[in-house]
SELO-42469 format. One line per 5 residues: number of its first residue (from 1); their letters; for each residue x, y, z of C-alpha. Coordinates in steps of 0.05 Angstrom, whole numbers, plus 5000, padded with zeros to 4 digits. Each point is the difference from the previous one (the first is absolute). Example, Ala and Ser with C-alpha at 12.3 -4.5 7.8 and 13.67 -1.06 7.14 Angstrom:
# residues 2
1 = AS = 5246 4910 5156 | 5027 5069 4987;
# end
This chain:
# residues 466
1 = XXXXX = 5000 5000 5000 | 5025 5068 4983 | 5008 5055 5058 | 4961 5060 4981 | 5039 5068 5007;
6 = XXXXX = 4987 5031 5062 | 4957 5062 4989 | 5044 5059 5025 | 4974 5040 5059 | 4972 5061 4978;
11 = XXXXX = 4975 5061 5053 | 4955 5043 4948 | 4961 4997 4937 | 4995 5063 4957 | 4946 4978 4950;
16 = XXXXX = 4984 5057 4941 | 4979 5013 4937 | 5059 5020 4960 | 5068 4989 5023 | 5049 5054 4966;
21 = XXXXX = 5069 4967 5015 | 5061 5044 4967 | 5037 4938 4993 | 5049 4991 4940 | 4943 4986 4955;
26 = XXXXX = 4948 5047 5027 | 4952 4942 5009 | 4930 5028 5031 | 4958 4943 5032 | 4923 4996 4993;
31 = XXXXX = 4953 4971 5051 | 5067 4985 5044 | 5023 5005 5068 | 5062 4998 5041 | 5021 4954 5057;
36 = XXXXX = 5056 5033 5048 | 5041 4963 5047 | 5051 5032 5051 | 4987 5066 4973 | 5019 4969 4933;
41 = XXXXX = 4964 4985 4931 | 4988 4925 4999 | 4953 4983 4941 | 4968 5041 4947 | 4935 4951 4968;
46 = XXXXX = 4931 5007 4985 | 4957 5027 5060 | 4955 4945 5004 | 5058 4947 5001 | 5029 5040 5059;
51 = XXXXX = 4943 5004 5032 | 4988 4911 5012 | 5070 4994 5009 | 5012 5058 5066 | 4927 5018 4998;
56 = XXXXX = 5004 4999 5092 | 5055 5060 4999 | 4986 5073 5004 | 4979 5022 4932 | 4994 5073 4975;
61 = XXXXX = 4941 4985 4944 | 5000 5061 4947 | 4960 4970 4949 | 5004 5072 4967 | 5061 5021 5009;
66 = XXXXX = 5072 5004 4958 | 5055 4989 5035 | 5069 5028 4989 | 5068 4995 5037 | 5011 5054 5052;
71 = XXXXX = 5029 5069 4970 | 5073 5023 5009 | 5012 5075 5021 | 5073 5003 4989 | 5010 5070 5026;
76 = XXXXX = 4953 5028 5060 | 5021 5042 5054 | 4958 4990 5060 | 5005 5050 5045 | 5008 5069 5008;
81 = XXXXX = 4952 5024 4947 | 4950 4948 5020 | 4975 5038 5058 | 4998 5072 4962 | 4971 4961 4940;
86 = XXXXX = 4974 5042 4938 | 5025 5070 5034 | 5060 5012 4965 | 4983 5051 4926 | 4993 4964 4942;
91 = XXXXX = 5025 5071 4973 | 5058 5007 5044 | 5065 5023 4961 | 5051 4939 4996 | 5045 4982 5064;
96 = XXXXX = 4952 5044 5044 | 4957 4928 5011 | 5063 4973 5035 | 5035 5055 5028 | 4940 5036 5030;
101 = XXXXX = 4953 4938 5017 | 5036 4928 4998 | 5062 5017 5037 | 4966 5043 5052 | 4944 4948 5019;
106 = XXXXX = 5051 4940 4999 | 5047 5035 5048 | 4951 4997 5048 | 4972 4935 4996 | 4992 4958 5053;
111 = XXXXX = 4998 4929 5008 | 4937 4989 5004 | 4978 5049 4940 | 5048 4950 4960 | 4961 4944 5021;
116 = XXXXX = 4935 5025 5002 | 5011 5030 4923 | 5030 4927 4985 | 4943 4975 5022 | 4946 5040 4953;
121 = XXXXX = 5039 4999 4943 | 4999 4916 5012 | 4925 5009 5003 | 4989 5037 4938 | 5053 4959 4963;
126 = XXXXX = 4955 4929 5026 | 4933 5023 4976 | 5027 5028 4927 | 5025 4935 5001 | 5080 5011 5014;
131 = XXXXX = 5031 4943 5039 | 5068 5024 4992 | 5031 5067 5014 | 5073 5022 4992 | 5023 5059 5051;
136 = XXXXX = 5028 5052 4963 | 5056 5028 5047 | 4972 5051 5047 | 4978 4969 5054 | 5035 5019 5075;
141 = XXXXX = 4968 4935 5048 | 5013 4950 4958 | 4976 4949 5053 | 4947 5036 5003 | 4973 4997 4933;
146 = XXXXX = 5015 4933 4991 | 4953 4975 5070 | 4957 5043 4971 | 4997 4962 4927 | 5004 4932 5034;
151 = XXXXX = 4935 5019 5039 | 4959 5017 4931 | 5027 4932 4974 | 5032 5041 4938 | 5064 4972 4960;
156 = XXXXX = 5058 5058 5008 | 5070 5016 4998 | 5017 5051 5042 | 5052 5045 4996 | 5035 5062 5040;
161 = XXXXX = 5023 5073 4987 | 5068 4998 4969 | 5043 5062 4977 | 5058 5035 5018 | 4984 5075 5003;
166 = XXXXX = 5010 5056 5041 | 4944 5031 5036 | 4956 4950 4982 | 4951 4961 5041 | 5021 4925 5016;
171 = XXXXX = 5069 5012 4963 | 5064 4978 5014 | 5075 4982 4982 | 4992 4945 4949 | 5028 4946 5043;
176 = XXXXX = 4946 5022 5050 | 4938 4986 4947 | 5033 4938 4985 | 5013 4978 5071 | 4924 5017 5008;
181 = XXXXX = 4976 4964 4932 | 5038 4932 5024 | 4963 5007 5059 | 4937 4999 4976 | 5014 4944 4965;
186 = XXXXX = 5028 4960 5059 | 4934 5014 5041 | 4952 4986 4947 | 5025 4941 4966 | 5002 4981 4928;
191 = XXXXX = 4925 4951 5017 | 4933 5013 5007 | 4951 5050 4968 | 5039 5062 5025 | 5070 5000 4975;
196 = XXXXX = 5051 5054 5001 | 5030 5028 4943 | 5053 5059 4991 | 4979 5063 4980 | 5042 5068 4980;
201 = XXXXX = 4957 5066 4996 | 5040 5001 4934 | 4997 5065 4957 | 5060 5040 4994 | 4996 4995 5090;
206 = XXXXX = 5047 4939 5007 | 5079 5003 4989 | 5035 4946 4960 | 5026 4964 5069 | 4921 4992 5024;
211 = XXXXX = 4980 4971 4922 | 5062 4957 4997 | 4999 4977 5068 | 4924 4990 4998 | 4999 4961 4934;
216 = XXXXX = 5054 4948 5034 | 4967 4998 5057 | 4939 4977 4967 | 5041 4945 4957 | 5034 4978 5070;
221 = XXXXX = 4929 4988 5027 | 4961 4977 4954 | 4946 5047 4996 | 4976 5058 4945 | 5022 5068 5003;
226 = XXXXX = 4950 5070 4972 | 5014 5062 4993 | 4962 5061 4972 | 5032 5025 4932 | 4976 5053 4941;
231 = XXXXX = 4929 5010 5002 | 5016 5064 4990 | 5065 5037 4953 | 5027 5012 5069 | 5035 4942 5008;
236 = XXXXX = 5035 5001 4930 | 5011 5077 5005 | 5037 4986 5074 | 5039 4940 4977 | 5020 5028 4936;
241 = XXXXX = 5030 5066 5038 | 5032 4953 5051 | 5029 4950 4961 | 4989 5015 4923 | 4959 4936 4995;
246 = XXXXX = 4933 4983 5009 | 4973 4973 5064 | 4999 4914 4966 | 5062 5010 4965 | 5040 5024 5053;
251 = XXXXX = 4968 4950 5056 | 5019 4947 4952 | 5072 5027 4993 | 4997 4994 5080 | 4981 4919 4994;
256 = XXXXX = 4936 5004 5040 | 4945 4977 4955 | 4979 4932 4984 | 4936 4959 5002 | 4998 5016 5079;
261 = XXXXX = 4981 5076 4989 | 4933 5022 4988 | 4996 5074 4972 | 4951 5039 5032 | 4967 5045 4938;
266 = XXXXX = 5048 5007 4941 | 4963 5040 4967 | 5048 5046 4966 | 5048 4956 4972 | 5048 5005 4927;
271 = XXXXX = 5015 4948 4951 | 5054 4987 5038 | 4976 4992 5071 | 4947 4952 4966 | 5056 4951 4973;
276 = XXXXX = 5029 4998 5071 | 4930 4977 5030 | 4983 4947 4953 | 5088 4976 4999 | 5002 4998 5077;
281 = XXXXX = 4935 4967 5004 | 4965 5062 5049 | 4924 5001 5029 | 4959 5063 4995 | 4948 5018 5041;
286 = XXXXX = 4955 5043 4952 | 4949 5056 5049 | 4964 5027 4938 | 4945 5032 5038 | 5062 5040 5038;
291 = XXXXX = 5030 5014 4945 | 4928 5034 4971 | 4979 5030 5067 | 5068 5040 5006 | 5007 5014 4925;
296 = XXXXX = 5062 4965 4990 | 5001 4994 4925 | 4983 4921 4995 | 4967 5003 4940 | 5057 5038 4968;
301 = XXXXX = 5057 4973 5024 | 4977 4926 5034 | 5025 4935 4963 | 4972 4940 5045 | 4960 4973 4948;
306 = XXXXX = 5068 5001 4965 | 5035 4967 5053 | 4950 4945 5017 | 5002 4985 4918 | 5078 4992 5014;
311 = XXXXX = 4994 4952 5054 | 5006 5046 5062 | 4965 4976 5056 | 4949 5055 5008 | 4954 5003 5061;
316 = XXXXX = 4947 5062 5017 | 4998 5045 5064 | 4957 5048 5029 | 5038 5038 5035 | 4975 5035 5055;
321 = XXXXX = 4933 5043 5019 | 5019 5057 4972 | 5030 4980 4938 | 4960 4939 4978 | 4948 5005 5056;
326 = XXXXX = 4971 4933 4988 | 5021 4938 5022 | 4973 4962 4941 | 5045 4963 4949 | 4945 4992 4949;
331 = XXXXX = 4999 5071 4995 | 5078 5011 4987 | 4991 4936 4944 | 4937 5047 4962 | 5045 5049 5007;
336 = XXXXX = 5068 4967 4976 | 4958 4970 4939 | 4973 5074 4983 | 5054 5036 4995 | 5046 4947 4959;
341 = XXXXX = 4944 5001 4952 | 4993 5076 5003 | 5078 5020 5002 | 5008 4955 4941 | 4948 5026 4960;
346 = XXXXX = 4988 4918 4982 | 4947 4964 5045 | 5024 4941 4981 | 5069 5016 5037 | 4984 4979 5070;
351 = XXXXX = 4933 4977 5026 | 4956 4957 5062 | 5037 4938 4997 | 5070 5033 5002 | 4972 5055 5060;
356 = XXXXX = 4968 4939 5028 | 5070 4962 5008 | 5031 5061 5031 | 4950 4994 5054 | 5015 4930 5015;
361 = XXXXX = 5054 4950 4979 | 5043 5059 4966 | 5005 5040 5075 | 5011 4936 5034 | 5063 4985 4955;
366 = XXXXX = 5029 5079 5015 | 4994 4983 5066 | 5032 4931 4993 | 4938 4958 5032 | 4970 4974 4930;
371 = XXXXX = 5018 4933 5028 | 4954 5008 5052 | 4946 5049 4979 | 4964 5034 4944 | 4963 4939 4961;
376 = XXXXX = 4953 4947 5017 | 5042 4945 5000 | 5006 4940 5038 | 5054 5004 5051 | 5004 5076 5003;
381 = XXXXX = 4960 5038 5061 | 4934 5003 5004 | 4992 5072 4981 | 4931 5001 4966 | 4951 5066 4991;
386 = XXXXX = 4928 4986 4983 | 4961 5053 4958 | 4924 4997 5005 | 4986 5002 4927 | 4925 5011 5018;
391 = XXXXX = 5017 5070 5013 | 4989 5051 4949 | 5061 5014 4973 | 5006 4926 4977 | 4929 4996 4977;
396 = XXXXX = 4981 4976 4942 | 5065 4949 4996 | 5051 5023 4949 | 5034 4960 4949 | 5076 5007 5027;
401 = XXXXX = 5017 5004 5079 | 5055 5037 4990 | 4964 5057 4977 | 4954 4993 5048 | 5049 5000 5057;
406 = XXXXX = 5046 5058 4973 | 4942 5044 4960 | 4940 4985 5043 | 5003 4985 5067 | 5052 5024 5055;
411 = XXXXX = 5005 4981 5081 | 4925 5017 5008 | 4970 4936 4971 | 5056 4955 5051 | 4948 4958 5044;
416 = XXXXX = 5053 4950 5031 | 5082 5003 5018 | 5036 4940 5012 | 5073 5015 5027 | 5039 4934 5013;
421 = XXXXX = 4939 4957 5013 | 4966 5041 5035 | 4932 5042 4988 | 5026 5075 5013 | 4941 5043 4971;
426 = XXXXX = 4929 4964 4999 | 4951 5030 4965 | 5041 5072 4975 | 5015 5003 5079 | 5072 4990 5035;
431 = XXXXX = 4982 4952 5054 | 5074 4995 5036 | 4990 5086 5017 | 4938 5041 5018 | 5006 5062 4959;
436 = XXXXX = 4938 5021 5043 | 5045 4995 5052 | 5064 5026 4971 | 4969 5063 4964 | 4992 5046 5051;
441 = XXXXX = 5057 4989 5034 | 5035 5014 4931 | 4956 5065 4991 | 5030 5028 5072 | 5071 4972 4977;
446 = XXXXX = 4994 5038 4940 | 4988 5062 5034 | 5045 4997 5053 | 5059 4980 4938 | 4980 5065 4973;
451 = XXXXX = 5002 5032 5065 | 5082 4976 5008 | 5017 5013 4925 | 4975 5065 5000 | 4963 5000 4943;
456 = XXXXX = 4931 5018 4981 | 4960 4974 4933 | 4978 5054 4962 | 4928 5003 4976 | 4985 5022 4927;
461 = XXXXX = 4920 5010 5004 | 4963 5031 5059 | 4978 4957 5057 | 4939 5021 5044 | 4984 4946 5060;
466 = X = 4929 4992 5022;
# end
């Protein structure tokens, strides 16, 4: 007689519609469901067969919905505008954003405004349907944030300040920022759904010791290293002045990039700063709705539909809350896909399916985690997002999910969140955090942030309370 195989113990059933996977071939699944084991992808089949075999585990039923991997924000800073979200001028001249606003409400951040913004931004990122969130490099508690993105449930890598100015808050010698970068990475650990990364503030405000050192650091460890470069012509004009090169050209005369380095922006890049992303294999982290919000000339001078043609692992960010405001990946894809198309003159240069790949298995690879996350794939985390596609931006059913995903819908039509296994958001709410709760003790934060910094938001139209 011939032993049957044992059936494999399985925790949860995710049983949907359509099953959009972003695996190699781009398979989409009808009428089939998803059985998760250890916080792992176990078996992707036909609903009803996974139903008679593990029909007595927990099973999240969405008869109506499509489900996609969790979204990858590969560049979101979450604190310090959090709390003074949507204050800062959209018509404020360029450099008075940071110099006037940023910088002053970051020096006087506490602790507990780091985790407390960590912990709405995780919120928001959950029920747009953003499992993973890369830190982009200003954050002071460190710890902080990442208790706070541990208690959401959120995937993160988490980062620190890091630059080597004078007179500037949280700097220090370079061998001080590094000292401080290894240490984060000691006390987080390389495991786990909060990781720590290294992050430089970047720009034209870090010497050639910090990159250097930085870069090698990163390659000693093991772990990615961002920095912020040329959203704007600063960064060229600057480098240029300082060094007669452009900023790419002369980092890669220095020896620091390489497939570990994710590039936060690159906006305004030359032909020849372009060759040295694709030849030294770098990630970008592409913000479009930053770029648009502070009129930084992306649809002039921004290539990423370029680069991602060439091979360039392109992910999208959003930034921060007053840049890209939203916390909502399938916003920066509609956006990435417009203005390729637009810039181009040629909509046939860059559409859905490519915008829709940024969002998922294209920012997992920048951040080096496409083994892990980013497609529906057996062995990879259980990282699944459910739209309701009984809402009305999905109704009727179009011929092409992609478009539907990228053109149609955004984070309001996300009814479930599954982050390692585990249900996060239930029905469009965040059940690991009680924004109810958290709210108004962010309103009072807010203020009293304000209060520190010294700064006021202005109000364009008249306001009369009743």
């Amino acid at each position: 007689m011939t032993d049957l195989a044992p059936t494999p113990r399985v925790d949860r059933l995710v049983l949907g519609g359509e099953i959009v996977t972003m695996d190699p071939e781009r398979t989409v699944h009808r009428s089939a469901g998803i059985a998760v084991a250890g916080g792992a992808i176990v078996e992707i089949a036909a609903s009803a067969d996974l139903r008679r075999r593990y029909g007595d585990v927990a099973t999240l039923d969405v008869p109506h919905g499509v489900i996609i991997p969790g979204l990858v924000d590969t560049h979101q800073h979450l604190t310090g505008d959090r709390l003074i979200r949507s204050s800062i001028p959209d018509d404020a001249p360029p450099g008075s954003a940071i110099f006037d606003w940023v910088l002053p409400v970051h020096a006087v951040h506490t602790a507990d405004d780091d985790g407390l913004s960590a912990t709405l931004a995780g919120i928001e990122a959950l029920t747009n349907g953003v499992t993973t969130v890369a830190e982009a490099g200003t954050v002071a508690h460190p710890f902080a944030v990442a208790d706070a993105l541990r208690g959401v449930g959120i995937r993160g890598l988490v980062g620190r300040w890091g630059w080597d100015l004078d007179d500037a808050p949280f700097a220090a010698p370079a061998d001080v920022v590094l000292d401080r970068q290894r240490e984060l990475v000691a006390g987080l650990g390389d495991h786990g759904r909060v990781r720590p990364w290294l992050t430089l503030v970047g720009h034209d405000l870090m010497t050639d010791d910090l990159l250097v050192g930085a870069s090698a650091l990163a390659r000693e460890l093991g772990v990615r290293l961002s920095f912020h470069i040329s959203p704007t012509t600063s960064d060229p004009d600057q480098y240029l002045a300082r060094t007669g090169r452009r900023p790419l050209v002369h980092f890669d005369g220095l020896g620091v990039l390489g497939d570990h380095v994710v590039l936060a922006h690159a906006v305004h890049l030359d032909d020849t700063e372009a060759d040295v992303v694709v030849d030294r294999d770098v990630a970008v982290a592409y913000c479009p709705a930053a770029y648009l919000r502070l009129g930084q000339g992306v649809s002039r001078f921004g290539r990423h539909a370029e680069l991602h043609r060439r091979g360039v692992r392109v992910g999208l960010g959003c930034d921060t809350e007053n840049a890209g405001d939203a916390i909502d990946v399938l916003l920066a894809a509609r956006l990435a896909a417009g203005l390729a198309k637009d810039a181009a003159l040629d909509p046939t240069a860059f559409g859905a399916h490519e915008a829709l790949e940024m969002a998922t298995i294209g920012g997992a690879a920048a951040l080096g985690m496409a083994d892990e996350i980013g497609s529906i794939e057996v062995g990879k985390r259980a990282d699944l997002v459910v739209h309701d596609a009984r809402t009305p931006s999905w109704t009727p059913r179009g011929a092409d999910v992609a478009l539907e995903l990228v053109w149609a819908a955004d984070g309001r039509s996300v009814q479930h969140v599954v982050v390692d296994g585990e249900i996060v958001v239930r029905d469009g709410v965040c059940v690991t955090a009680d924004l109810d709760d958290i709210g108004p003790a962010a309103t009072a934060a807010g203020a009293a942030l304000r209060a520190r910094a010294g700064i006021d938001a202005p109000h364009r139209w008249p306001r009369h309370d009743h």
